[in-house]
MDAnalysis code that builds the backbone (N, CA, C; Angstrom):
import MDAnalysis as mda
import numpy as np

u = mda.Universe.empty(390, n_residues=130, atom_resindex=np.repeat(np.arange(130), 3), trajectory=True)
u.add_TopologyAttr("name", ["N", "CA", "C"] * 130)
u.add_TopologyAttr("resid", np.arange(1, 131))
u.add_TopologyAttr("resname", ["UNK", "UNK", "UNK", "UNK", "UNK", "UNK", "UNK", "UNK", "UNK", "UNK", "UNK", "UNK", "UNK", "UNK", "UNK", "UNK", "UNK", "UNK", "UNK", "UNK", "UNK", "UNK", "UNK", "UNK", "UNK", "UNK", "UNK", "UNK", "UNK", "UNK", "UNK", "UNK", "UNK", "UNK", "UNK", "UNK", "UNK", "UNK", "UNK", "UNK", "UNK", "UNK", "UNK", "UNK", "UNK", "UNK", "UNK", "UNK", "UNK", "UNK", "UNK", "UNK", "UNK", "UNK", "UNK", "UNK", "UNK", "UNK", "UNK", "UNK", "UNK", "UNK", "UNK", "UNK", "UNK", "UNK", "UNK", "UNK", "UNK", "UNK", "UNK", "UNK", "UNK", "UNK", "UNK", "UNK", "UNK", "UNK", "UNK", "UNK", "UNK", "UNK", "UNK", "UNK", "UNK", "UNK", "UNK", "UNK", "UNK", "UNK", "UNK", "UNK", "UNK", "UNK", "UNK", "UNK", "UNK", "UNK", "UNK", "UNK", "UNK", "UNK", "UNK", "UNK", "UNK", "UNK", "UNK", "UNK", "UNK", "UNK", "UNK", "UNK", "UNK", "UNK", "UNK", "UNK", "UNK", "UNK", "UNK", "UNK", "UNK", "UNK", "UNK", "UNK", "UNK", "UNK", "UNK", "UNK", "UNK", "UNK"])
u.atoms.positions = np.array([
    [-14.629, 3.442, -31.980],
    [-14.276, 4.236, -30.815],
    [-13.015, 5.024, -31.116],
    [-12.984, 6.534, -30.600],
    [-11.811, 6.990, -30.489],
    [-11.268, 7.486, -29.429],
    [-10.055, 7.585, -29.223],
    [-9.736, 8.289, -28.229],
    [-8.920, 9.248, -28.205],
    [-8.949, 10.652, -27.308],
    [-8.415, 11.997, -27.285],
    [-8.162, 11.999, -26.124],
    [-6.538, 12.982, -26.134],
    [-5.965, 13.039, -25.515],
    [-5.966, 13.979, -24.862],
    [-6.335, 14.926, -23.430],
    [-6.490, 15.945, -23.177],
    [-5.367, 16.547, -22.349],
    [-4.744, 17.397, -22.360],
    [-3.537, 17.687, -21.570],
    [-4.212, 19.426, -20.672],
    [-4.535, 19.000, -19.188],
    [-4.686, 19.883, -18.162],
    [-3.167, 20.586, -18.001],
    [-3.796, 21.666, -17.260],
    [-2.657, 22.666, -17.395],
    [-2.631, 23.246, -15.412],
    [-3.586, 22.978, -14.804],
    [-3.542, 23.429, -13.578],
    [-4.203, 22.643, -13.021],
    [-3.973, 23.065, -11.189],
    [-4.567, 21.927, -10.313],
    [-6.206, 21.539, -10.551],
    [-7.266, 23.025, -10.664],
    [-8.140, 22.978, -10.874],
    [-8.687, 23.829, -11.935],
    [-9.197, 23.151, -12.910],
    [-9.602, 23.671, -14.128],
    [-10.500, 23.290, -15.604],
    [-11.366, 24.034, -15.727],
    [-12.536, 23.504, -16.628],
    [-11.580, 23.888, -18.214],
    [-11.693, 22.709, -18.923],
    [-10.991, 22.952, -20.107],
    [-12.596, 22.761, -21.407],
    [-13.042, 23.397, -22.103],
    [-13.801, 23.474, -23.274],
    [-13.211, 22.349, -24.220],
    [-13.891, 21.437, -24.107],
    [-13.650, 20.080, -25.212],
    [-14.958, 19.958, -26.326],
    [-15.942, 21.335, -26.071],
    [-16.471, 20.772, -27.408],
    [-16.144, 21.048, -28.789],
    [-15.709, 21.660, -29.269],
    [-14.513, 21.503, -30.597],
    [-13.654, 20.647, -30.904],
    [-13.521, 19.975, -29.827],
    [-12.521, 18.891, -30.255],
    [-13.543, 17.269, -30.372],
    [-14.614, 17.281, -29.537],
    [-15.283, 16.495, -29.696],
    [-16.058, 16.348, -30.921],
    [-16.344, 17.709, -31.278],
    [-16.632, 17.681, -32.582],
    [-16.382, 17.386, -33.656],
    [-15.157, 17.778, -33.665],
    [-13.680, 17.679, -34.777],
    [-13.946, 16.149, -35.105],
    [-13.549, 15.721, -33.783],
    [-13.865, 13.926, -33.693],
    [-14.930, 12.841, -34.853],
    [-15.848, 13.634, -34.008],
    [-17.130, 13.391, -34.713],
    [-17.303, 13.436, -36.009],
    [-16.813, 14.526, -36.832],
    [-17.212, 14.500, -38.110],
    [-16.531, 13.046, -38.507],
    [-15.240, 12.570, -37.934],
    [-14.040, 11.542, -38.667],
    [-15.037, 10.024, -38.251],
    [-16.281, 10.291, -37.822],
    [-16.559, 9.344, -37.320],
    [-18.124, 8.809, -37.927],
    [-18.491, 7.278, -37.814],
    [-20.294, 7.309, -38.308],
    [-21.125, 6.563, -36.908],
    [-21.499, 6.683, -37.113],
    [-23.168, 7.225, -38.133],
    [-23.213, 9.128, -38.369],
    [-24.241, 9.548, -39.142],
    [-23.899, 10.835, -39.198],
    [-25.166, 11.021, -37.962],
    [-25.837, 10.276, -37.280],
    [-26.700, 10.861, -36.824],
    [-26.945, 9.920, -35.515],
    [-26.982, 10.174, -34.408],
    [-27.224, 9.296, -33.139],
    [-26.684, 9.833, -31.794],
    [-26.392, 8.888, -30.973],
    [-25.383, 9.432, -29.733],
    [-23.954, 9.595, -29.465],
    [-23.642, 10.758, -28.866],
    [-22.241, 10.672, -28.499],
    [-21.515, 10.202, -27.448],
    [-21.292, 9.293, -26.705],
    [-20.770, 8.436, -25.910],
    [-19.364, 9.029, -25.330],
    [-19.205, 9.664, -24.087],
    [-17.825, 10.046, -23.939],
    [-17.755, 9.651, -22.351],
    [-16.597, 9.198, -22.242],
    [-16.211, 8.594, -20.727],
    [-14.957, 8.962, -20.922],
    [-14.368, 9.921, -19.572],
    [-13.131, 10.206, -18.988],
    [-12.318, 8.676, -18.330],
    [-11.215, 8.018, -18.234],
    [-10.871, 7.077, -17.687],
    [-9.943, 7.645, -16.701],
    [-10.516, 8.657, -15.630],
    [-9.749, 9.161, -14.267],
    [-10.669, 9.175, -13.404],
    [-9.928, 8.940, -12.229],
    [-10.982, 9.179, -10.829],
    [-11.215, 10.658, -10.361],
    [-10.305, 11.654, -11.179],
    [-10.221, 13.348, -10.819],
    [-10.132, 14.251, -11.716],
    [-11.156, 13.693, -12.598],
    [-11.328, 14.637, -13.254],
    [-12.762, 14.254, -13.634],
    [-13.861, 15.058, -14.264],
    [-14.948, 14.545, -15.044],
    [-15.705, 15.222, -16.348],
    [-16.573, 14.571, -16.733],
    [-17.179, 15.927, -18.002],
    [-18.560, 15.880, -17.563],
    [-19.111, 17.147, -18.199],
    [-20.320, 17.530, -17.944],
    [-19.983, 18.852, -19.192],
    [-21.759, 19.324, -18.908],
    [-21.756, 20.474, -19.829],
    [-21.989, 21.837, -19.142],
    [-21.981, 22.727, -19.359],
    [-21.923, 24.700, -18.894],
    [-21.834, 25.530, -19.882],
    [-23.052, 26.659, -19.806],
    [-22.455, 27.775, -19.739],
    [-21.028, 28.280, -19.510],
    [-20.192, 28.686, -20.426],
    [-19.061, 29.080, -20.400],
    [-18.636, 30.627, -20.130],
    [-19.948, 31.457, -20.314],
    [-19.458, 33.014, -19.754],
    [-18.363, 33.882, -19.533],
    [-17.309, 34.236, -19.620],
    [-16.855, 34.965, -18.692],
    [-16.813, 34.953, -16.817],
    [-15.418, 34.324, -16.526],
    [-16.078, 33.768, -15.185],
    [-16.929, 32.675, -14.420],
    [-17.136, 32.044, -15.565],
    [-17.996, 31.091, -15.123],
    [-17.196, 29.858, -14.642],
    [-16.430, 29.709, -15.477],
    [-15.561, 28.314, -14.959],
    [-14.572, 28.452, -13.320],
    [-14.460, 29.433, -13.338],
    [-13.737, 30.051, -11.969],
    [-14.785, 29.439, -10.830],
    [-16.376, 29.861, -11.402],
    [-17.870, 30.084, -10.211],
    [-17.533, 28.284, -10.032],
    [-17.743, 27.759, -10.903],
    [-17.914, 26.279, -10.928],
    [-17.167, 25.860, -9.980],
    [-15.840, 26.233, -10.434],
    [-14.795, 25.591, -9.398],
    [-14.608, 25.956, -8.120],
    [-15.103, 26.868, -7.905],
    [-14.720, 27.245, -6.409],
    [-15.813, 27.029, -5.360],
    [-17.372, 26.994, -5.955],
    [-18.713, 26.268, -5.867],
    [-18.396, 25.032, -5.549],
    [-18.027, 23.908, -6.293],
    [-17.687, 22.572, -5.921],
    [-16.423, 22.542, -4.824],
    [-15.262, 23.219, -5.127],
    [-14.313, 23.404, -3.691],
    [-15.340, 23.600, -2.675],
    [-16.736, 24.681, -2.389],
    [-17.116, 24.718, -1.341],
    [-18.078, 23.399, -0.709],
    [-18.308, 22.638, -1.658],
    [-19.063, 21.760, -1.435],
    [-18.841, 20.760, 0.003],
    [-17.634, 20.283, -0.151],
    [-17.350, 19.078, 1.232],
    [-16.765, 19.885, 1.937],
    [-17.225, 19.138, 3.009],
    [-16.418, 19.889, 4.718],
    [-15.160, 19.412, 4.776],
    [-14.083, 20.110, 5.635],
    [-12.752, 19.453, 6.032],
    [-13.626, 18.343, 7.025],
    [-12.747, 17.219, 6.679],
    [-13.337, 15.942, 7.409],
    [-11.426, 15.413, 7.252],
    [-11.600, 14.429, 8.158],
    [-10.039, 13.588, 8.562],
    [-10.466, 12.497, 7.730],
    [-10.205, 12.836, 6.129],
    [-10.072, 11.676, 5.268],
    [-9.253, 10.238, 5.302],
    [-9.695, 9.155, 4.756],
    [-8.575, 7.814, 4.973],
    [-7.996, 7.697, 3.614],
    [-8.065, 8.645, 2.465],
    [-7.222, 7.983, 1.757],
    [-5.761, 7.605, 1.753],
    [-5.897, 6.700, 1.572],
    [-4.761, 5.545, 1.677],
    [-3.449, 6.301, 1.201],
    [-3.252, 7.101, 0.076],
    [-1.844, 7.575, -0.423],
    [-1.843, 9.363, -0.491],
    [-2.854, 9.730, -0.018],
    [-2.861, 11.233, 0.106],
    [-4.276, 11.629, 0.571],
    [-4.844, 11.859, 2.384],
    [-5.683, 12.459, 2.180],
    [-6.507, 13.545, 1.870],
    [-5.146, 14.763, 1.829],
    [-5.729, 15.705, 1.464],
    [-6.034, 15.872, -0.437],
    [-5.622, 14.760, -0.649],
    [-6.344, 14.164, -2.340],
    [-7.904, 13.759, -2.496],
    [-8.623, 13.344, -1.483],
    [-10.017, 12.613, -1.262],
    [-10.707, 13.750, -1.886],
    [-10.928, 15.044, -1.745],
    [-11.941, 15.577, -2.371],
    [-11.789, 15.935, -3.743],
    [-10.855, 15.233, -4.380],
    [-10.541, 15.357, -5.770],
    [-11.152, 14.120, -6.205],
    [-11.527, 13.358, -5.364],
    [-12.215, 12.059, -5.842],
    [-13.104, 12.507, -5.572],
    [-13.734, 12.659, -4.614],
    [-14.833, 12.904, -4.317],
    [-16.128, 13.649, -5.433],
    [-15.523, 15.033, -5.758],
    [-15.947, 16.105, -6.742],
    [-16.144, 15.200, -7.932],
    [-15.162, 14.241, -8.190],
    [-15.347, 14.126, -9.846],
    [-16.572, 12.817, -9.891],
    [-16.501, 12.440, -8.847],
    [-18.194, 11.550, -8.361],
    [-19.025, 11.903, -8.327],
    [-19.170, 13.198, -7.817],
    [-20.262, 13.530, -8.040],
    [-20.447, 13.949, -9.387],
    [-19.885, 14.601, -9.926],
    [-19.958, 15.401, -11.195],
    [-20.658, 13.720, -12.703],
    [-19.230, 13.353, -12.561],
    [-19.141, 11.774, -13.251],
    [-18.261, 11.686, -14.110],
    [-18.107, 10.341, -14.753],
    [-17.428, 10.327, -15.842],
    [-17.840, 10.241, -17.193],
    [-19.161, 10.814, -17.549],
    [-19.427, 10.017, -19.257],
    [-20.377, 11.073, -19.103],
    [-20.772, 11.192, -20.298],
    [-21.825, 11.989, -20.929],
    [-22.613, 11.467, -22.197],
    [-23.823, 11.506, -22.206],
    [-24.164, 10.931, -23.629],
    [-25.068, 12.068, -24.524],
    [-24.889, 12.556, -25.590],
    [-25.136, 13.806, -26.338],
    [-25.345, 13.382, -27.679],
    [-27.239, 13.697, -27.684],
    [-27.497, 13.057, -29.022],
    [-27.137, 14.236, -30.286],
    [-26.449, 13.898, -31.662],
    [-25.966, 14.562, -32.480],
    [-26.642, 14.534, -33.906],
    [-26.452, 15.456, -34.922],
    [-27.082, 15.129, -36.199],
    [-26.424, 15.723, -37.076],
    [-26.485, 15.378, -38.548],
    [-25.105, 15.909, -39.360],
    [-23.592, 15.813, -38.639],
    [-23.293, 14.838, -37.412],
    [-22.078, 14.666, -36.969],
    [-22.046, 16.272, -36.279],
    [-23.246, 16.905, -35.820],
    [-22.924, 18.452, -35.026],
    [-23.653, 17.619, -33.696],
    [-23.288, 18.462, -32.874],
    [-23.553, 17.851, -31.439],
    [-24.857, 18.977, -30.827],
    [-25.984, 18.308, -30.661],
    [-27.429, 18.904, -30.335],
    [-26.921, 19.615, -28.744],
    [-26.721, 20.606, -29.146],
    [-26.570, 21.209, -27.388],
    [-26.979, 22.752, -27.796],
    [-27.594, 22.713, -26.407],
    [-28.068, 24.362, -25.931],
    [-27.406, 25.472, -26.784],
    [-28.558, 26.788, -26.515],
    [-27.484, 27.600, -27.506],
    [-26.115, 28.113, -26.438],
    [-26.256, 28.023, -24.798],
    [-24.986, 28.284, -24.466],
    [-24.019, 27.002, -24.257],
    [-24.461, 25.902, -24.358],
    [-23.658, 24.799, -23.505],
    [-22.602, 23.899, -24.573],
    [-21.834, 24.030, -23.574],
    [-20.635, 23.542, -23.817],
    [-20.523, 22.284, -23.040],
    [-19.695, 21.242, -23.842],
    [-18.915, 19.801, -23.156],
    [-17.588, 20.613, -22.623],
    [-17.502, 20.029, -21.251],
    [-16.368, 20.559, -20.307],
    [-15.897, 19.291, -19.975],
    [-14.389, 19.403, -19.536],
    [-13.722, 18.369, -18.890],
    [-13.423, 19.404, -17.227],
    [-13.758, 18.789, -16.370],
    [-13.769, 19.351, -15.377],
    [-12.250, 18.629, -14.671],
    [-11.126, 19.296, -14.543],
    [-9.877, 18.862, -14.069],
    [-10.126, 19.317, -12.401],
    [-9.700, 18.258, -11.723],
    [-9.563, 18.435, -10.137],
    [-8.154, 17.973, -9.321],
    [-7.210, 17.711, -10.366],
    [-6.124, 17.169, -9.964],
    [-4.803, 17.180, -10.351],
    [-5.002, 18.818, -11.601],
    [-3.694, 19.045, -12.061],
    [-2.829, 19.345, -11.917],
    [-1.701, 19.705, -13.157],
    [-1.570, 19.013, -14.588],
    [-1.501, 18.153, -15.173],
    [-2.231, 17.623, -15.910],
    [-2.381, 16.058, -16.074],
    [-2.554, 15.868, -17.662],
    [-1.879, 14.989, -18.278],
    [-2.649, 14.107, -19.437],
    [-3.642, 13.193, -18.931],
    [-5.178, 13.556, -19.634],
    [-6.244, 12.817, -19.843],
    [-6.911, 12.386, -20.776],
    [-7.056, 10.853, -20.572],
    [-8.078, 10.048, -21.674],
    [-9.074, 9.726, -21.601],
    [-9.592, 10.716, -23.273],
    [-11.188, 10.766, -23.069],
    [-11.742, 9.618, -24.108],
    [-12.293, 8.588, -24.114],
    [-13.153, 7.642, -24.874],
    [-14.408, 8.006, -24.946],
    [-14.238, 8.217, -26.807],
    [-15.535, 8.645, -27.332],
    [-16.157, 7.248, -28.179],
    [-17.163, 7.001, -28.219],
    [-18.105, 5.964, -29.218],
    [-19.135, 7.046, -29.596],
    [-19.667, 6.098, -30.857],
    [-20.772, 6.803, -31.689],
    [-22.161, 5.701, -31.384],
    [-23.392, 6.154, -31.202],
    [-24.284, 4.752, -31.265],
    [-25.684, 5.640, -32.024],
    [-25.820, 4.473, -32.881],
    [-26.878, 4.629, -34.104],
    [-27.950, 4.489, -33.423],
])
């Protein structure tokens, strides 16, 4: 297992981690199987996208529209709840089967870390499985 360190830069923001996941990967075996990645935050998550021009902006402001103002109970900030909320739905892990240590994805898609709660240092745990 390894782990990478991701450093967010704003409150809300899709950061491109597949180069670095990659990078990873080669330092890592089997040369051929799954890629195992779990975020360890409640506000942030990964998934994959189209990266476009604009696109990460659509994402984010798409999921901002998602929940209603509701009179949240979180306990230490409610106007924090839909930063939990979003990254629940979204999730925390991804599994991405790979070969030659290259990661089998679409010709547009990208591994994203989806930030909902920045600036933040985040830890991403990657495993390899044969």
């Amino acid at each position: 297992m390894r782990t990478i360190t991701i450093s967010t830069r704003k409150k809300d923001e899709v950061i491109d981690i597949t180069a670095i996941v990659e990078t990873t990967l080669r330092a890592m075996t089997p040369e051929d199987g799954i890629c195992a990645l779990f975020v360890a935050h409640t506000t942030c998550a990964l998934t994959t996208a189209d990266l476009d021009p604009g696109t990460d902006r659509d994402l984010l402001d798409a999921l901002r529209h998602l929940l209603p103002a509701l009179s949240y109970r979180h306990p230490h900030d409610p106007a924090h709840t839909p930063d939990h909320i979003l990254s629940t739905i979204i999730g925390p892990t991804l599994a991405i089967p790979y070969a030659n240590h290259h990661l089998l994805l679409g010709t547009w898609q990208r591994v994203i870390l989806v930030e909902l709660d920045g600036p933040r240092q985040r830890t991403l745990h990657m495993s390899c499985i044969s």
